[in-house]
N, C-alpha and C positions, 0 to 999 in steps of 0.2 A: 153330195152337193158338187155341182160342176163349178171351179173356181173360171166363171167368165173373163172377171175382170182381168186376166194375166194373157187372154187371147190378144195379139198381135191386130193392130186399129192401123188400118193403111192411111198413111198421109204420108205428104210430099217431104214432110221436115219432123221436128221433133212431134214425136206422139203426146198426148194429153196425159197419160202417164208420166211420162219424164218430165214435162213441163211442171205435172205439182212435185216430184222430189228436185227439181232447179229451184224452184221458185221457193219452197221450203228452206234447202241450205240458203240460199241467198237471202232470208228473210230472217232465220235465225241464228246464222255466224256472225253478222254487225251486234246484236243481240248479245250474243255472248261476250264480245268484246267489249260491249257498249259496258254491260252489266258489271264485269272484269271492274273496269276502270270506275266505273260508280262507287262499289265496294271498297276499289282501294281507298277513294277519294274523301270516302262518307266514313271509314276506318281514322283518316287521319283528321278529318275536320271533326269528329266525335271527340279523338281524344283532345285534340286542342282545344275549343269549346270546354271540357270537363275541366281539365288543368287551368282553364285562364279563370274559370268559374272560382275552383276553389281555391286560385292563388287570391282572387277580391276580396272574398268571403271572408280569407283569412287577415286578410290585411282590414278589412273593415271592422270584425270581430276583437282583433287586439287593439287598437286604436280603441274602440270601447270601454276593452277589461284596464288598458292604459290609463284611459281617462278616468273610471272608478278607484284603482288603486291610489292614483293622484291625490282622488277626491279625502281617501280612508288615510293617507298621510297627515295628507296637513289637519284634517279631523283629531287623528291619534296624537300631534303634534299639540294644536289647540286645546284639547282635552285636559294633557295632563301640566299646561302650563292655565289652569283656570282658576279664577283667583280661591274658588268652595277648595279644592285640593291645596292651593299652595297655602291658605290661611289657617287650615286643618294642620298640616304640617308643620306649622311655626307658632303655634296659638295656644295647641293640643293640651299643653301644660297647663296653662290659665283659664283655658275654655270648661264650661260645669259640665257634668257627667250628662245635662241635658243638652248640653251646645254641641257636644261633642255626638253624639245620638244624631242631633237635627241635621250635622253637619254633614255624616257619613250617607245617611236616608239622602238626603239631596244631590251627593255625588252618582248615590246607586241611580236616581232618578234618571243626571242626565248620562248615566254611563246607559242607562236603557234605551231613552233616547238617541242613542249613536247606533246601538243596535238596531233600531227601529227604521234607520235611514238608509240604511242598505241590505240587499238580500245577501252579499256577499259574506256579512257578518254572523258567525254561529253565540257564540259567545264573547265576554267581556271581562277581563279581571285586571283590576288599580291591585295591586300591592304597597301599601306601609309599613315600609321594615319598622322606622322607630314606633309605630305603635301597634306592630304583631298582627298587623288588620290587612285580609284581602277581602275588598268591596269587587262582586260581581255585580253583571245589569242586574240580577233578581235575588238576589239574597248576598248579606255579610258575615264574616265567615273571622272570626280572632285568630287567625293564623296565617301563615305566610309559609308556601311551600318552598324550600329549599330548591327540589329540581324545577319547577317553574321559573324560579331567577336564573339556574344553572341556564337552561334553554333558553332563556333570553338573552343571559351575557353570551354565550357560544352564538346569536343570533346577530350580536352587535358586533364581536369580533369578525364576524363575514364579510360585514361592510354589506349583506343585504337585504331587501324590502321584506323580503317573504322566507321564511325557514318552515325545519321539517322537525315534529317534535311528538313521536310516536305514534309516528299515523297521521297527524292532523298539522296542517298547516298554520303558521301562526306568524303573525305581523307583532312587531316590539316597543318600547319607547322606555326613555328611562327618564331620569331627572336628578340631579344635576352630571350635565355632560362631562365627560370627561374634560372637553377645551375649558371647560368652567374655572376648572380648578378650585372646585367648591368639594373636595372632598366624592369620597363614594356615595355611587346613588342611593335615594332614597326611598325612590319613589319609581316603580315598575308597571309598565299596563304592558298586559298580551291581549292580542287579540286574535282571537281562533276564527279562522272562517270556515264558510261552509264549504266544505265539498259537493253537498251535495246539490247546492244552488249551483254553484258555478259549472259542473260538471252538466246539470240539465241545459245551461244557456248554449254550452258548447256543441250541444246535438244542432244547434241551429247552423252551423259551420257549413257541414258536409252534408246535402240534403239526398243525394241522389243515395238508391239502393244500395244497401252495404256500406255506407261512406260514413268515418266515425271521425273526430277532432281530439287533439290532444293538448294540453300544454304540458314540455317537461322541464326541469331543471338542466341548464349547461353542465352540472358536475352530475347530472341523473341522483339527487337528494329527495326529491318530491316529483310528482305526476299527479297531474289531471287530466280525468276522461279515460277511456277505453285502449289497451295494446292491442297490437294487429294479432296478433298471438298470446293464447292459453301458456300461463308458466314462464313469459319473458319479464325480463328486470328491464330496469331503466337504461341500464349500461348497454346490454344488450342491443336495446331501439335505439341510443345516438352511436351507437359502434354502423348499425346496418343503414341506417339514414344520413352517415358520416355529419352528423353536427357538435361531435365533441369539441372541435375548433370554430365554432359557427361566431364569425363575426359581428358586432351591433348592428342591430339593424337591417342583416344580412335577409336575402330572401328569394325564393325560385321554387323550380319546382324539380321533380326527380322522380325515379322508379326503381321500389325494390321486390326482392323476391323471398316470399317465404312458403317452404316447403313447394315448389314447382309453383307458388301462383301467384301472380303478377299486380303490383298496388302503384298505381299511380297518386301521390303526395305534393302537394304545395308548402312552405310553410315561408313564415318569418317570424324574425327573431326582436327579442326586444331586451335592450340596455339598463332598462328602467325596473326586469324582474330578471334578468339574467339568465332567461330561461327562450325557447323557441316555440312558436305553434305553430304543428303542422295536423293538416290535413289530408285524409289519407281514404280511398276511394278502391275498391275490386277492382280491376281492367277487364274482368268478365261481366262482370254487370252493367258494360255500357258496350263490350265491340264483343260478350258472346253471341247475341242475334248475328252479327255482322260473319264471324269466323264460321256459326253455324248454316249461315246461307251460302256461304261461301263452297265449304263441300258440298252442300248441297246442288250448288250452281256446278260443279264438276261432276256429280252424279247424271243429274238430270242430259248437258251435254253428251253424256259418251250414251243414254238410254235413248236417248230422240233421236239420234242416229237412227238405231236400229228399228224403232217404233213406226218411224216415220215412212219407212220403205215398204212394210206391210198394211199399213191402216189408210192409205194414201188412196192408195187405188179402192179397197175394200169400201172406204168412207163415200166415194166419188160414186163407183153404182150403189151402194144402197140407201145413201144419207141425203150425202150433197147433191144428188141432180134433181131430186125433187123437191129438196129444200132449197133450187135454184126456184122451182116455178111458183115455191107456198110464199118464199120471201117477195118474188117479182110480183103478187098477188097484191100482198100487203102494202108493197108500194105505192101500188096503184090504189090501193085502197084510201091509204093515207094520202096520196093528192085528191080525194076526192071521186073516185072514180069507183061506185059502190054497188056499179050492175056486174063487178068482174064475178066472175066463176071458172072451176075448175074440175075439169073431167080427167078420170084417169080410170086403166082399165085394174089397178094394182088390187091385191087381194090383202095386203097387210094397213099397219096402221095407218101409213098415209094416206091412203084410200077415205078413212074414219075423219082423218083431219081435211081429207079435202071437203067433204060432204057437210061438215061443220062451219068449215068456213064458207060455204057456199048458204049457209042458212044464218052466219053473223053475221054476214055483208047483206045480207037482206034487212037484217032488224038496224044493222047500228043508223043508219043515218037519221032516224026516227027517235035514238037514242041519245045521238051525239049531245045534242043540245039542251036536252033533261040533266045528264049527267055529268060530263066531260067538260063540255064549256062551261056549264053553272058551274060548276066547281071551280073552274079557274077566273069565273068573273066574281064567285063569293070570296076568293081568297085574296086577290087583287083589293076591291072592296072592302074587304076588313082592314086590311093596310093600308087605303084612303082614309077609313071613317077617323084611324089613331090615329092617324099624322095631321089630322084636321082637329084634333081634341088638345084645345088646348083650354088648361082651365083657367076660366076668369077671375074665379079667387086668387089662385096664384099670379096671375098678372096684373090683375092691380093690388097687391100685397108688394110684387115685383116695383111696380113704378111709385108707390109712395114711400119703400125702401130708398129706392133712388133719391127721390126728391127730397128725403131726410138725410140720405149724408150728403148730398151736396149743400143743404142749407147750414151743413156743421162742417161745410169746407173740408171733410176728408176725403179729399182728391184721389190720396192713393186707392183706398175703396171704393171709390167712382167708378176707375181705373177697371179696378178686379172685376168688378158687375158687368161693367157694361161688355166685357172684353168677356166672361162668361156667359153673356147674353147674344152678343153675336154667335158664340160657337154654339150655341143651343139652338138660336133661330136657324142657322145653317144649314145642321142635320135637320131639323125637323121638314125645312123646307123642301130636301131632293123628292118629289114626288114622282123621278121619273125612274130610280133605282129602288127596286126590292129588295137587296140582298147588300150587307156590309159587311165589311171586314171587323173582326171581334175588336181587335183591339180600338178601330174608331167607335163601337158601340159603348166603350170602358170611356174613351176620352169624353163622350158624350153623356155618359153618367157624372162624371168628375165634372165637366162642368155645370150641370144640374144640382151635384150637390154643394160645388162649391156656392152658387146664389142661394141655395138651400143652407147655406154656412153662415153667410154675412146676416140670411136674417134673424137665423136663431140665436148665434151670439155663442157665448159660454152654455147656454141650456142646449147645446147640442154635442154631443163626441161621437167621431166617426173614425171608422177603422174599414180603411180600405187596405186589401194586400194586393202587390204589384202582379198582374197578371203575367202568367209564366210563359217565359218565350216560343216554347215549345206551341204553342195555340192562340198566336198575336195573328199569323193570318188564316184563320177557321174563318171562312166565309158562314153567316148565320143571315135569318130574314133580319130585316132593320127593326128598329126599336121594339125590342122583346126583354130590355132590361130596364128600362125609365118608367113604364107604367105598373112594375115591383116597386119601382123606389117611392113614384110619388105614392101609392097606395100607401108607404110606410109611414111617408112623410102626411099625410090627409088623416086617415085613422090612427093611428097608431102616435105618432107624434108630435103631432099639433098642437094639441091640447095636452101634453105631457106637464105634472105637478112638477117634476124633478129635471134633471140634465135626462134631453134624451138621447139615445145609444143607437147607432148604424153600425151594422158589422159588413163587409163584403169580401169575402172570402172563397179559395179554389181548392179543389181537392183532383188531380189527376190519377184516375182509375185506369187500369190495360188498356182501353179502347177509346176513354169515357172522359169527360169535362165536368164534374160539377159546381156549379155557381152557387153559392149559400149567399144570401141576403134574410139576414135577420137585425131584430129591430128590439127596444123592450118597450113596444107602445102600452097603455092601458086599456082595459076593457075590453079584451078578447077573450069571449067565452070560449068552453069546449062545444057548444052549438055551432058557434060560428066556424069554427074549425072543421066541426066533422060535415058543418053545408058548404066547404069551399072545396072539402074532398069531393061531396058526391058530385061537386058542380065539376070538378075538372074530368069526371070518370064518367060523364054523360057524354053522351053521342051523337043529342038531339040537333039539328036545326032550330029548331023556334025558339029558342027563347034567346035572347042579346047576347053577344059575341064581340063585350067590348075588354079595354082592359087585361085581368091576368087571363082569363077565358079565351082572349084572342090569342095571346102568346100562345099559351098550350097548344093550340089547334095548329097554331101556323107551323108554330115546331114541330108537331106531328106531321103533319102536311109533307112538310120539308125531309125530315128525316125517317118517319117511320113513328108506329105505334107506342115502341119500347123508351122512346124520348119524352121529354116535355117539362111540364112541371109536377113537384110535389108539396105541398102543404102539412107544416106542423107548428108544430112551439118553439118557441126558440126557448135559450135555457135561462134568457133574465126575462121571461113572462111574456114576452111576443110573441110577431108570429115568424115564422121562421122556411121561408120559402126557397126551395131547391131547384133550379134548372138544372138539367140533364140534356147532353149533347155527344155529340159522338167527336172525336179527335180528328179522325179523319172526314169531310166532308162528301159530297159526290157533288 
């Protein structure tokens, strides 16, 4: 093969060779540097974003567990000054072997009840020294363990909320106090919490991959939650997180290293358990993409170099000069110009594509308007029909809502309606935009449900979770999520016997968005189920294309086949409907 392309092309100035290896460096050196600076920039806005994330999280989380433990004070406080315990105590002697029976059964009752009020609580035990009796929430027991006081006086001379007492964490009370002056106590409750609740709430801290939550003890006595490392002690983590001296109240964030790999942590500290939570994150799990594009970005520069100087010219006779005339074809195609044709004397594949194209440019313009246009005036058209559907049940359901709280003068509900109702008529109104931003699609749910709130009352509970920032501006087609909700709200809820249940929830998959909206309406068969499957797996034109059928399509439309919606159960007996979307949009 004679290499042509390397023959010497007379002209007065730069040859059309050198012009594409110019025009190449010049196009992808700003490139390089551009991408340089991205990397660094999207490196350091990562990690900030992570850290400021988990410093909230963590300050919202304790502020929480604060407020519970508050709650389990004055509870344990109240408890053992209740008049059933203190008259038990002072009675015991005169009280009949029946009274005394009834007396204990009623304290176990409301010691169960204390249990019963918080998940924080594992177990319950009152001790009566002077009558040999320890009363748990579920059974009474004629004894009185000697190490169970031990670990409670060792818990009161600490002066704190929470001790460590073989494993299991345990909160105290005694009676009569010491300031009393009423003699040694008598009267003992421990109470053991769970570990194993409080340790599940704390997964909620640190959400992003690898990201674990801790609370530990200031003197490292007790731990909740996960160590960054297999085999480390308590002392160990505030020796390496330096919070052995951590101040009240103290809080920030920090970076340590164990065994070569690098953990970005928030924490703060609290006065009130004497102990710090920190939250603690991979630094690979959010800037390894970033470090691995990065060499990547140096590989690629130093090979396009060298690629570039041979594929240049190579590309230019064999690719590029008649993918100059197939593109300049098209163009002309595409303004309408559908008598073009293209003669060439070539013996390989372009030759096969000219001749192709010279026989599709004869049929399209015949085709155009069967397929291409009706497609995009049906899909136009489905998005008029919903934005015009608005149901008249609901709207005068809407306006004699209204006209009832205003005749019962509750203005501030007036207020919420009508100020829900503008933002609903709003969005419904843009008939001239196709296409919105996810998170105004969310606001436009939320104000839908919230008039969907004032009229149910108490017979409705709805759980909305905050959509994630990461996909607030996902360009989507417009209202592809109000005709899920009212469907939930119409079948499903309306006529609900009990409180009914709205769930809306996100799950971020590698590439993928999924939206769950489920409901526990009544009377959803498995027919109905398995006829809203096949209706969304049908391909057809003819049959109505309103509603959740219209979503499906448009979302397909828009993004591709592998999108859309999916149709099941949900798990308190509804139905349970999935959109799929992709993360990044085009």
């Amino acid at each position: 093969m004679r290499l042509r392309f390397f023959k010497k092309i007379p002209t007065t100035g730069i040859n059309l060779f050198q012009k594409l290896i110019l025009v190449f460096l010049i196009a992808i050196i700003p490139v390089f540097i551009v991408s340089a600076l991205i990397n660094r920039s999207g490196e350091a806005a990562i990690s900030g974003e992570i850290t400021n994330s988990l410093k909230s999280n963590a300050h919202f989380y304790l502020n929480t567990f604060e407020l519970e433990m508050e709650r389990l004070i004055r509870m344990k406080q109240k408890y053992i000054l209740d008049s059933s315990v203190q008259n038990l105590m002072r009675y015991h002697t005169i009280y009949s072997d029946s009274d005394v029976i009834y007396a204990k059964q009623d304290i176990e009752r409301r010691l169960q009840q204390f249990k019963d009020s918080s998940l924080f609580v594992h177990k319950i035990k009152l001790m009566l020294t002077d009558l040999e009796t320890t009363i748990h929430n579920d059974l009474i027991v004629q004894q009185v363990e000697e190490a169970d006081v031990e670990a409670l006086q060792r818990l009161y001379l600490s002066r704190k909320h929470i001790g460590s007492d073989q494993g299991e964490l345990i909160m105290g009370e005694h009676y009569p106090k010491k300031e009393m002056q009423e003699g040694t106590p008598k009267i003992w409750m421990e109470i053991i919490l769970s570990k194993t609740n409080m340790e599940r709430s704390l997964r909620e801290v640190a959400t992003y991959n690898g990201g674990e939550a801790l609370i530990v003890d200031h003197e490292g006595k007790w731990l909740l939650g996960s160590l960054p490392q297999e085999g480390m002690n308590n002392e160990e983590l505030l020796r390496l997180l330096q919070l052995g001296k951590a101040e009240e109240d103290a809080s920030g964030i920090g970076r340590f290293m164990i065994d070569g790999s690098a953990f970005v942590f928030a924490y703060e500290s609290s006065s009130l358990l004497d102990a710090t939570l920190v939250a603690y994150v991979p630094e690979n799990s959010f800037l390894g993409p970033i470090k691995w594009y990065k060499r990547i970005y140096f590989i690629l520069a130093a090979t396009s170099l060298l690629v570039i100087i041979f594929f240049s010219t190579w590309i230019y006779s064999l690719i590029h000069k008649p993918m100059i005339r197939l593109t300049g074809a098209f163009r002309r195609l595409e303004k309408g110009v559908f008598n073009t044709l293209l003669e060439s004397d070539r013996k390989d594949e372009f030759n096969y594509l000219y001749q192709q194209f010279n026989k599709m440019s004869g049929r399209l313009e015949g085709l155009i308007n069967d397929v291409y246009e009706h497609e995009l005036r049906l899909n136009r058209a489905e998005l008029k029909q919903l934005q015009a559907q608005i149901n008249p049940h609901f709207l005068y359901n809407i306006f004699f809502l209204l006209n009832r709280i205003i005749q019962l003068d509750d203005i501030e509900n007036a207020k919420r309606l009508t100020k829900y109702l503008g933002q609903f008529f709003r969005f419904i109104t843009r008939n001239k935009e196709d296409e919105a931003l996810l998170k105004e699609e969310m606001s436009h749910i939320e104000a839908y449900i919230g008039i969907q709130s004032l009229r149910f009352g108490s017979k409705l509970a709805v759980q909305i979770e905050p959509l994630p920032a990461a996909v607030e501006q996902l360009i989507v087609p417009r209202l592809i999520l109000q005709p899920i909700v009212e469907n939930a709200f119409e079948y499903g809820l309306e006529d609900h016997h009990e409180q009914g249940i709205l769930r809306i929830w996100f799950e971020l998959a590698e590439e993928e968005l999924l939206i769950h909206i489920e409901d526990n309406g009544i009377g959803l068969t498995e027919a109905t189920v398995e006829s809203l499957q096949q209706l969304l797996l049908s391909q057809s034109r003819d049959i109505e294309t309103t509603g959740i059928l219209n979503i499906h399509r448009r979302v397909q439309l828009k993004f591709g086949q592998s999108y859309g919606l999916t149709i099941g159960r949900s798990k308190d007996g509804g139905l349970h409907v999935m959109l799929r979307l992709p993360i990044h949009s085009s």
